[in-house]
PLY file of the C-alpha trace (Angstrom):
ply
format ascii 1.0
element vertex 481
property float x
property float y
property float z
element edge 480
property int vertex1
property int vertex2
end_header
127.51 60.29 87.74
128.62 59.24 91.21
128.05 55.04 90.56
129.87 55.39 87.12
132.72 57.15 89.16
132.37 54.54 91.59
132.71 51.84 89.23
135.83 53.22 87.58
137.44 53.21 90.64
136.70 49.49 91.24
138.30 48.89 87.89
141.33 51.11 88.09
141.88 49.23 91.97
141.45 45.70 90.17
144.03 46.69 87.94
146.40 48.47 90.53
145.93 51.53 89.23
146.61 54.35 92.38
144.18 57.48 91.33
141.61 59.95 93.65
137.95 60.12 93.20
136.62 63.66 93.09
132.65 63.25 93.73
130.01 64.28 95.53
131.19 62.08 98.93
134.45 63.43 99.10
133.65 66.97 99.35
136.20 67.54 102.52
138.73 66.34 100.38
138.16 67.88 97.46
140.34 71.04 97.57
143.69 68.29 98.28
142.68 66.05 95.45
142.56 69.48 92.56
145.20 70.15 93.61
147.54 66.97 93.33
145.59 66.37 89.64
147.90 68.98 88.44
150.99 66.40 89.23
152.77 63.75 87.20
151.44 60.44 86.94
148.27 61.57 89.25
145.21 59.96 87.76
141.62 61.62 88.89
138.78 60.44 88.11
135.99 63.65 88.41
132.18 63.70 87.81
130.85 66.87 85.33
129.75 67.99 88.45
132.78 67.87 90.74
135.31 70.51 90.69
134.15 72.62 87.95
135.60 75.85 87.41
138.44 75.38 89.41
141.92 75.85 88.35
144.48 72.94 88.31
148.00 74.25 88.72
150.20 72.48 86.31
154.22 71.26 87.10
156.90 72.34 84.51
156.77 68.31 84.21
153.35 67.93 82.97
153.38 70.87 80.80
156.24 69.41 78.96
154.74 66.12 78.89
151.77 67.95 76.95
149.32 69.30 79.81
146.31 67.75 81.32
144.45 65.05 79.53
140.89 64.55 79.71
139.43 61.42 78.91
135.89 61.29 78.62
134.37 57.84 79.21
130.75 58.89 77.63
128.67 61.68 76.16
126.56 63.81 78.36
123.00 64.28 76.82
124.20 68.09 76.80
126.58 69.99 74.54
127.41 72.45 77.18
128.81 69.98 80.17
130.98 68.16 77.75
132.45 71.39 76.90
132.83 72.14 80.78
134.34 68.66 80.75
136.88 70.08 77.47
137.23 73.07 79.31
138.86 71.38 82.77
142.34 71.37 80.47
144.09 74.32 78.76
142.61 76.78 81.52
145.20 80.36 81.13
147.05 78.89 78.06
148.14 76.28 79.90
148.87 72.67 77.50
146.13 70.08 77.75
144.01 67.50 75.30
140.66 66.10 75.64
139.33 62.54 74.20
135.69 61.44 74.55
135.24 57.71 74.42
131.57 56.65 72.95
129.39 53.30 72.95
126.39 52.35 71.31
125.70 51.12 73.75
125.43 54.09 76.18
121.96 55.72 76.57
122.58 58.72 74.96
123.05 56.04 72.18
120.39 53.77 72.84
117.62 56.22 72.60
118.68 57.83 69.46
119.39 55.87 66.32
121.77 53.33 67.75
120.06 50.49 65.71
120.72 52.33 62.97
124.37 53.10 62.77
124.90 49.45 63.97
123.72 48.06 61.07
126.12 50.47 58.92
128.54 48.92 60.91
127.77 45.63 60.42
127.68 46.11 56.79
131.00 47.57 56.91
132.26 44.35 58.77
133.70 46.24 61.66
133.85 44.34 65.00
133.17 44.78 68.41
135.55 46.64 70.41
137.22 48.44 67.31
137.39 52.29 67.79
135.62 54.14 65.05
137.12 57.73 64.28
134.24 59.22 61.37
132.47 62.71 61.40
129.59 60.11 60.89
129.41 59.10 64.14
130.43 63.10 65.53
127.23 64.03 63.98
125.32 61.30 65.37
126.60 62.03 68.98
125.49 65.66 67.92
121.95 65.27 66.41
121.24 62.69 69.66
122.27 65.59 72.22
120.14 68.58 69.86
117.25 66.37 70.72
117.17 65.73 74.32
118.15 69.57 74.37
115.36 70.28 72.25
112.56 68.17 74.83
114.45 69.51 77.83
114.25 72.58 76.64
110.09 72.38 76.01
110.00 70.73 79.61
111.07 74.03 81.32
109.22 76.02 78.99
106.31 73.85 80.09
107.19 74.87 83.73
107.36 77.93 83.44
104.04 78.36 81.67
102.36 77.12 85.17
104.44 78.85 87.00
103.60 82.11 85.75
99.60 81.56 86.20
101.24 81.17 90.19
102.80 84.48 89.69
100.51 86.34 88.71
98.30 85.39 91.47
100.99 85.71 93.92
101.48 89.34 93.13
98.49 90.28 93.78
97.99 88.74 96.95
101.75 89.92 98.29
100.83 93.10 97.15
97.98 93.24 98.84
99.74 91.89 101.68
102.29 94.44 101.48
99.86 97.34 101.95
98.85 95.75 105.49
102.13 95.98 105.98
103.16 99.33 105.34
99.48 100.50 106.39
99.81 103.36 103.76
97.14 101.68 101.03
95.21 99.48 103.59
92.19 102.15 104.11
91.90 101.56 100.18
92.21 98.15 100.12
89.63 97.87 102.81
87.01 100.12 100.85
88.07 97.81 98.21
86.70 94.75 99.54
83.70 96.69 101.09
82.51 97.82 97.75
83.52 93.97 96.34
81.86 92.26 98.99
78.50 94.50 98.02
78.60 93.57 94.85
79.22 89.57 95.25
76.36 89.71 97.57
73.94 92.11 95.09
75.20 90.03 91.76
74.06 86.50 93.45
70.79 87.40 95.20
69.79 89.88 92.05
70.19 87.01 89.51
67.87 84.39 92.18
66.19 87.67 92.99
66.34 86.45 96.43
65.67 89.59 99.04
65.57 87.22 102.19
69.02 85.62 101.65
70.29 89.25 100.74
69.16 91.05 104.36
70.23 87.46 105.59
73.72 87.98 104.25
73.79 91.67 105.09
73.27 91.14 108.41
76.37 88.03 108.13
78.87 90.22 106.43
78.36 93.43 107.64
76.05 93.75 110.96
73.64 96.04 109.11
69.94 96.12 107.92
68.93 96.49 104.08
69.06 100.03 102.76
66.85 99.43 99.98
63.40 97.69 100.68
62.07 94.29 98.73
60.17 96.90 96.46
63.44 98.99 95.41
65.34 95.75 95.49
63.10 94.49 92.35
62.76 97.27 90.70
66.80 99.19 91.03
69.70 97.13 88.93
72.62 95.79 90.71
75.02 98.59 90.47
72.58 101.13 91.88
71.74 98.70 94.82
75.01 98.04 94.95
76.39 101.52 95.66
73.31 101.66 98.34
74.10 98.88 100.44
78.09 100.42 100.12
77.68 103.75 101.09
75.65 102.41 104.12
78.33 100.04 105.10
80.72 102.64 104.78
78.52 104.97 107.19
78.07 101.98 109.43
82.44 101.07 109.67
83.24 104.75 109.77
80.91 105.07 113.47
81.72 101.63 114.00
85.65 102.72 114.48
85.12 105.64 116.17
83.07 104.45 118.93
86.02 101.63 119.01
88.58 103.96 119.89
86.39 105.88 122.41
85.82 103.05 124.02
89.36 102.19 124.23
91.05 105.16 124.58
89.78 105.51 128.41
91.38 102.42 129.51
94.50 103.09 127.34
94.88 106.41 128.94
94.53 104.73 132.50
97.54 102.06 131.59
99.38 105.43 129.95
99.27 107.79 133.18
99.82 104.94 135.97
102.66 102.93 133.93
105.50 105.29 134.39
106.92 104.73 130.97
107.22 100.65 132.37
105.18 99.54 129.16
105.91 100.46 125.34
103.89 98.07 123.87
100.41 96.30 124.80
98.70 93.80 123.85
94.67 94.73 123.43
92.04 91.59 122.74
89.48 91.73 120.06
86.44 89.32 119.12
83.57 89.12 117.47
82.24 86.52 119.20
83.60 83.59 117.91
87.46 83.98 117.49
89.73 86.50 119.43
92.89 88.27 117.92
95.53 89.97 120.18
96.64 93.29 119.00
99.94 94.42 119.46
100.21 98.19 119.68
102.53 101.18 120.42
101.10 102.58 123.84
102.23 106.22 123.42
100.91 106.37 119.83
97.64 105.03 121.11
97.69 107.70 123.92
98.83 110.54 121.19
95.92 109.56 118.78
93.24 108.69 121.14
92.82 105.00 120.17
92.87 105.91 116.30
96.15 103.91 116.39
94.97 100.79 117.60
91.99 100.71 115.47
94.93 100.69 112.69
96.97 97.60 114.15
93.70 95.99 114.37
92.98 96.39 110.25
96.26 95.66 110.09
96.64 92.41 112.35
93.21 90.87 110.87
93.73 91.84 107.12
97.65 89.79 107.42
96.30 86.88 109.34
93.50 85.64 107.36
95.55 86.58 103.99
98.26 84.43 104.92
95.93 81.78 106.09
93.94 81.78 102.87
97.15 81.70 100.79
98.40 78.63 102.39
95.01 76.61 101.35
94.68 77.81 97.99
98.50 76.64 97.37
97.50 73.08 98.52
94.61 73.47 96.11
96.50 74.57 93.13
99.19 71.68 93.69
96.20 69.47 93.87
94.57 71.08 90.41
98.02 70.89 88.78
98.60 66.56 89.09
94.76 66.51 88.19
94.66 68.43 85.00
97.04 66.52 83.58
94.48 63.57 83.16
92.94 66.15 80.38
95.34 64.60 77.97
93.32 61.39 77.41
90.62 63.59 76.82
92.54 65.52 74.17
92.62 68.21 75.84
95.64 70.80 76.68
96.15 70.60 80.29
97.35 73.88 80.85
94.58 75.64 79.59
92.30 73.87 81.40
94.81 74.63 84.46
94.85 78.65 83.70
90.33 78.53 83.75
90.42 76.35 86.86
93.15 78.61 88.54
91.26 81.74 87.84
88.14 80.83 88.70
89.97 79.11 92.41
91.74 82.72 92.68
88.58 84.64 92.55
86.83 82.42 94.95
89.83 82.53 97.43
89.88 86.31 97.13
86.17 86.64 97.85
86.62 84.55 100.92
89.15 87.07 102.03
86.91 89.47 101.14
83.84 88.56 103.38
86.32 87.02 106.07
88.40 90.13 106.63
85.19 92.79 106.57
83.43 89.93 108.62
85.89 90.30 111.44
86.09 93.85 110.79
82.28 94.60 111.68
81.75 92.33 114.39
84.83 92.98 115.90
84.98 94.90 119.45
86.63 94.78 123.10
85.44 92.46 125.10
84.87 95.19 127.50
86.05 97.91 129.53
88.56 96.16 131.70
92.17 97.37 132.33
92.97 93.48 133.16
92.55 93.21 129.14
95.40 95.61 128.19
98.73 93.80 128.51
102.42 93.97 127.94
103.08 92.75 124.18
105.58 90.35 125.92
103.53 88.77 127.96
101.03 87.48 125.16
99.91 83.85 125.67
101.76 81.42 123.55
99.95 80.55 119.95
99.23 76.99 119.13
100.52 75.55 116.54
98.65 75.05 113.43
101.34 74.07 110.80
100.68 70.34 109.64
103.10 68.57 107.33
101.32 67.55 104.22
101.87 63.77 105.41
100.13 63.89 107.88
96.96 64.63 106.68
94.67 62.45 105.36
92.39 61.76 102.15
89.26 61.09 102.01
90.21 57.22 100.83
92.72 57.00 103.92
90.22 58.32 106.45
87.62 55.74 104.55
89.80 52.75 105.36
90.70 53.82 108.59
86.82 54.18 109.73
86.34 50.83 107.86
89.17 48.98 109.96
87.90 50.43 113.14
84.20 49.17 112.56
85.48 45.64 111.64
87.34 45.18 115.05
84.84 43.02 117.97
84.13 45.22 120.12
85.43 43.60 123.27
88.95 43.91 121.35
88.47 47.99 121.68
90.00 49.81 124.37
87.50 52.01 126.18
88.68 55.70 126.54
87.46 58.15 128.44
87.13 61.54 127.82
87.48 64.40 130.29
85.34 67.61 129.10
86.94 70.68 129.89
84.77 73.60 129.39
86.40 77.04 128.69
83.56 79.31 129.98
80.76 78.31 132.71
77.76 77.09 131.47
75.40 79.41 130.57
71.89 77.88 132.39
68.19 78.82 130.66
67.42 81.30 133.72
71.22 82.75 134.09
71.16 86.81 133.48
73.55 87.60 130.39
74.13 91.11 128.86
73.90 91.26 125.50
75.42 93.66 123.18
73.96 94.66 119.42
76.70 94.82 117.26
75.56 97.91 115.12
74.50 100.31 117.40
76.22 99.31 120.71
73.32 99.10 122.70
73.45 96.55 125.77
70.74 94.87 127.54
70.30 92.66 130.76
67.94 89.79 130.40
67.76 85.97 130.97
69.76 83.66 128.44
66.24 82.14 127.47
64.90 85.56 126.09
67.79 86.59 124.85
68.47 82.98 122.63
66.18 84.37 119.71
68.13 87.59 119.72
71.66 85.85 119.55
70.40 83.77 116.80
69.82 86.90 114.14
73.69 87.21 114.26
73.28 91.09 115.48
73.85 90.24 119.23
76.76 88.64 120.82
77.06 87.85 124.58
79.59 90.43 126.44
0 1
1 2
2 3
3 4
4 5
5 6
6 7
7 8
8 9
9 10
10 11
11 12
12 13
13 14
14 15
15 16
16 17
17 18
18 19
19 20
20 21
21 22
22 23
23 24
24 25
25 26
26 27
27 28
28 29
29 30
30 31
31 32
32 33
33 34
34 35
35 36
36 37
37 38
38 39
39 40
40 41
41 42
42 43
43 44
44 45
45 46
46 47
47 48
48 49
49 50
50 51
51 52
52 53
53 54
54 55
55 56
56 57
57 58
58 59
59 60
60 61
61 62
62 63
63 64
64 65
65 66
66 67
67 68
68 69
69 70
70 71
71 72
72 73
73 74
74 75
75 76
76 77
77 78
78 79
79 80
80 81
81 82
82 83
83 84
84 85
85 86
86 87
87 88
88 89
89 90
90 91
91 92
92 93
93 94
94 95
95 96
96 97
97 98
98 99
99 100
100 101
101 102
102 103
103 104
104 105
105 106
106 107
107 108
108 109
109 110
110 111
111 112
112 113
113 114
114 115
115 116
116 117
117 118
118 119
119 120
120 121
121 122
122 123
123 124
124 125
125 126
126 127
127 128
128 129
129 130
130 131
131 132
132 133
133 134
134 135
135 136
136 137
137 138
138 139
139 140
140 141
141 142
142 143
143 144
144 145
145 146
146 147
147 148
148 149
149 150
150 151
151 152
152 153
153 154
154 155
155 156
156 157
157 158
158 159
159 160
160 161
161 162
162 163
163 164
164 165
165 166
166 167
167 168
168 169
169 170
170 171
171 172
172 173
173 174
174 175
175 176
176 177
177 178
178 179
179 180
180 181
181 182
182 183
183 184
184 185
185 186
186 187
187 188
188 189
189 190
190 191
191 192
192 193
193 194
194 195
195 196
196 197
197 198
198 199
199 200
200 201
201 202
202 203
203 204
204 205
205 206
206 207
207 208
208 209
209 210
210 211
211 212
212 213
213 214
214 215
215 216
216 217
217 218
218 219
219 220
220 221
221 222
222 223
223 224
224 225
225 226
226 227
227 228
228 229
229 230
230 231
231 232
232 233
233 234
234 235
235 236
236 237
237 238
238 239
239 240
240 241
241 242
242 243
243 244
244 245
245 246
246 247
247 248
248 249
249 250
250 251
251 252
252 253
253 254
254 255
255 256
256 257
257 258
258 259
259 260
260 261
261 262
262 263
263 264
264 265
265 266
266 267
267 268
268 269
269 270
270 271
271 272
272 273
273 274
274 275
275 276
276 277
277 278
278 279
279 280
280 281
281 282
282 283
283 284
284 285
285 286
286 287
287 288
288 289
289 290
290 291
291 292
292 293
293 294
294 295
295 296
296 297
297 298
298 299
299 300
300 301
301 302
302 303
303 304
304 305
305 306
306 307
307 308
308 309
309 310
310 311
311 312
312 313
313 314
314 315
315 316
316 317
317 318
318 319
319 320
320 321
321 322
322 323
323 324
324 325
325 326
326 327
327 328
328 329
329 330
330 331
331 332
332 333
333 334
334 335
335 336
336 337
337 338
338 339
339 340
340 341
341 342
342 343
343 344
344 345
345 346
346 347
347 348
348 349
349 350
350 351
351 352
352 353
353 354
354 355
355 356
356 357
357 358
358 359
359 360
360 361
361 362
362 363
363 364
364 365
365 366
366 367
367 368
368 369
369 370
370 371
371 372
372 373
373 374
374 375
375 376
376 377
377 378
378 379
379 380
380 381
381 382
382 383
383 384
384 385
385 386
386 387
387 388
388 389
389 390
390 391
391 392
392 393
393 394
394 395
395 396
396 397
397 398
398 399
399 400
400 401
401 402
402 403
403 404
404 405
405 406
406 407
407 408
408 409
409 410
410 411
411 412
412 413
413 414
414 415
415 416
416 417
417 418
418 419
419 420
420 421
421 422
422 423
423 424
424 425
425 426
426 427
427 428
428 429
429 430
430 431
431 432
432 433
433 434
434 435
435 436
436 437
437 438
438 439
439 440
440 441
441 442
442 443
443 444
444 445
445 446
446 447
447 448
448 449
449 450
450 451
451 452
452 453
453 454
454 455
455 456
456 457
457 458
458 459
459 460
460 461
461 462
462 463
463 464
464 465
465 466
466 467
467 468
468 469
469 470
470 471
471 472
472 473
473 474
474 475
475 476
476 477
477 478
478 479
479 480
């Protein structure tokens, strides 16, 4: 290691010694000091790590003296850097030796049977200091490295069975992320999760045979009334209800998109015809109400297709961004489920396969999320409205805030505790009044104000007061345009 290198050196200095130091520190160096170690009378003294694999030119002088020498001043707990160590000397048939000095004391030693052979030795009436040259002690040295091999060895292995449980999940979510990508698979993938999100929804509210919750969640999800009525809805099973409520979702997306790009295409062929090829790219807005996505998209390819195009960056643009989003969660979850399960030991239990059942079951409810997220957005999505202003140049998109937070930085529920607990104990003429300015980022909407309201299924707007049109709003299958 670096201190035992270090503390060589203080020795070897104490005793006037002149030598070079080939570590970690001296890295600039390190090319000069290989290549004086091949000189006579040079003493180096090199980590395992340091230098390896590099050749040491040899003088005529040292190879007649014998070579390089390699003392060793202690065992490594592996086999294979001590014979990187060996290996240093006698590199292209040049002359060299090796000698590995050993202590009982060292911790290789110390951990394995050092007790032990000191009591042979003390038997034998050997003293300290005396060197000891027996295969005895060779195969001592040896059995003591097998085993810290041997638990290394079942540490990795150990890794690598949690790891792979984070494989397997991560394939399937890169793949899945690859097909938004590429765009090739993502009509699939989106039926997919139509036809899953149908049959979370049918399974749940089947089993509680709940019909109010199930048009409730319809209407969430995908903007649509029940197909089946509460009679068929007792009385059908869950696949048959749930290939139902798909094909009418289906229906629903398929005229959903197409009146999209009809309603789009007009203003994209107004920025196509009056741009003079100025623009290549635009940026269109989306929202369902709530949150708003910009979508980049190629302006002659929109023009070409008749706003097919965009409706394809949009699936696209939605489908990466809440993927990605929901990956990065459910990795902070599974680091969080990894330190936990291993408290399953006092329990008797084995940790990882408690780890593999909570992992699965954390998957599938992460995927579902993305599932009802994605088709979510996907249904209640639309253009604001039929402004040109909307349409920009991609390059002029508004800068994105940024969400990244360093893992520091946020707080438990015990540090947020505390923190709530310290503020409450303070007097309260010690706290520093602050006040807050409320920025608003739309005009208040008054009781009496006319709004036009928009129903998400069928496209139908309507003119009224914001008092009337409250009650509609709150169903979920209006939203203010």
């Amino acid at each position: 290691s670096v201190e035992i290198s270090e503390l060589l050196s203080r020795m070897l200095k104490m005793r006037n010694v002149p030598h070079n130091v080939l570590n970690a520190k001296l890295h600039k160096k390190e090319a000069e000091i290989v290549a004086e170690a091949g000189k006579p009378g040079v003493v180096t003294i090199a980590t395992n790590m340091a230098g390896r694999g590099t050749d040491i030119k040899l003088t005529p002088e040292v190879k007649a003296a014998g070579g390089l020498a390699i003392i060793g001043t202690e065992r490594h707990d592996s086999r294979r850097v001590d014979r990187q160590l060996r290996g240093r000397a006698g590199r292209q048939g040049d002359p060299g030796s090796s000698q590995f000095y050993v202590s009982l004391e060292d911790n290789l030693m110390r951990l394995f049977g050092s007790e032990r052979v000191a009591k042979i030795m003390d038997r034998m009436g050997l003293k300290e200091g005396e060197v000891i040259q027996h295969s005895m002690m060779t195969k001592s040295i040896e059995r003591a490295q097998k085993k810290v091999e041997e638990n290394n060895f079942g540490v990795r292995k150990r890794l690598l069975e949690y790891d792979d449980v984070m494989n397997a999940q991560r394939e399937v979510v890169y793949k899945r992320r690859k097909h938004a990508l590429h765009g090739e698979r993502l009509k699939v993938d989106i039926a997919n999760m139509m036809y899953d999100t149908c049959e979370v929804i049918t399974e749940s509210n089947k089993l509680t045979n709940d019909f109010k919750n199930f048009e409730f969640e319809l209407i969430r999800y995908f903007s649509i009334s029940s197909p089946v009525s509460e009679a068929d809805f007792a009385k059908l099973n869950e696949r048959e209800i749930t290939g139902k409520v798909y094909k009418a979702v289906l229906e629903n997306y398929t005229a959903k998109t197409e009146r999209n790009a009809a309603e789009a295409f007009p203003v994209i062929k107004n920025v196509y015809e009056n741009n003079n090829g100025q623009y290549e790219r635009i940026v269109v807005p989306f929202t369902d109400g709530i949150k708003s996505l910009n979508v980049v998209t190629d302006l002659e390819k929109a023009y070409q297709s008749e706003g097919k195009t965009l409706i394809n960056d949009f699936e696209k643009n939605i489908t990466l961004a809440i993927v990605d989003e929901a990956w990065k969660k459910h990795l902070r979850k599974m680091d969080e489920l990894k330190q936990s399960v291993q408290l399953a030991v006092h329990e008797q239990k084995d940790p990882l396969l408690i780890y593999k059942f909570e992992a699965f079951n954390l998957f599938k409810k992460t995927l579902d999320g993305i599932n009802k997220e994605v088709i979510s957005f996907l249904f209640k999505g639309d253009l604001p409205s039929q402004n040109p202003n909307n349409i920009q140049e991609a390059i002029e998109e508004a800068p994105q805030e940024d969400y990244t937070t360093i893992k520091d930085e946020v707080l438990n529920m015990d540090e947020t505790a505390s923190k709530m607990r310290d503020a409450a104990s303070q007097p309260q003429q010690q706290r520093p009044s602050v006040t807050e300015t409320i920025v608003r980022d739309a005009p208040k909407i008054n009781r009496n104000d006319n709004v036009t309201i928009k129903h998400v299924m069928s496209g139908r707007t309507e003119t009224m007061k914001f008092k009337k049109a409250e009650s509609l709003l709150a169903t979920g299958e209006w939203v203010i345009v």
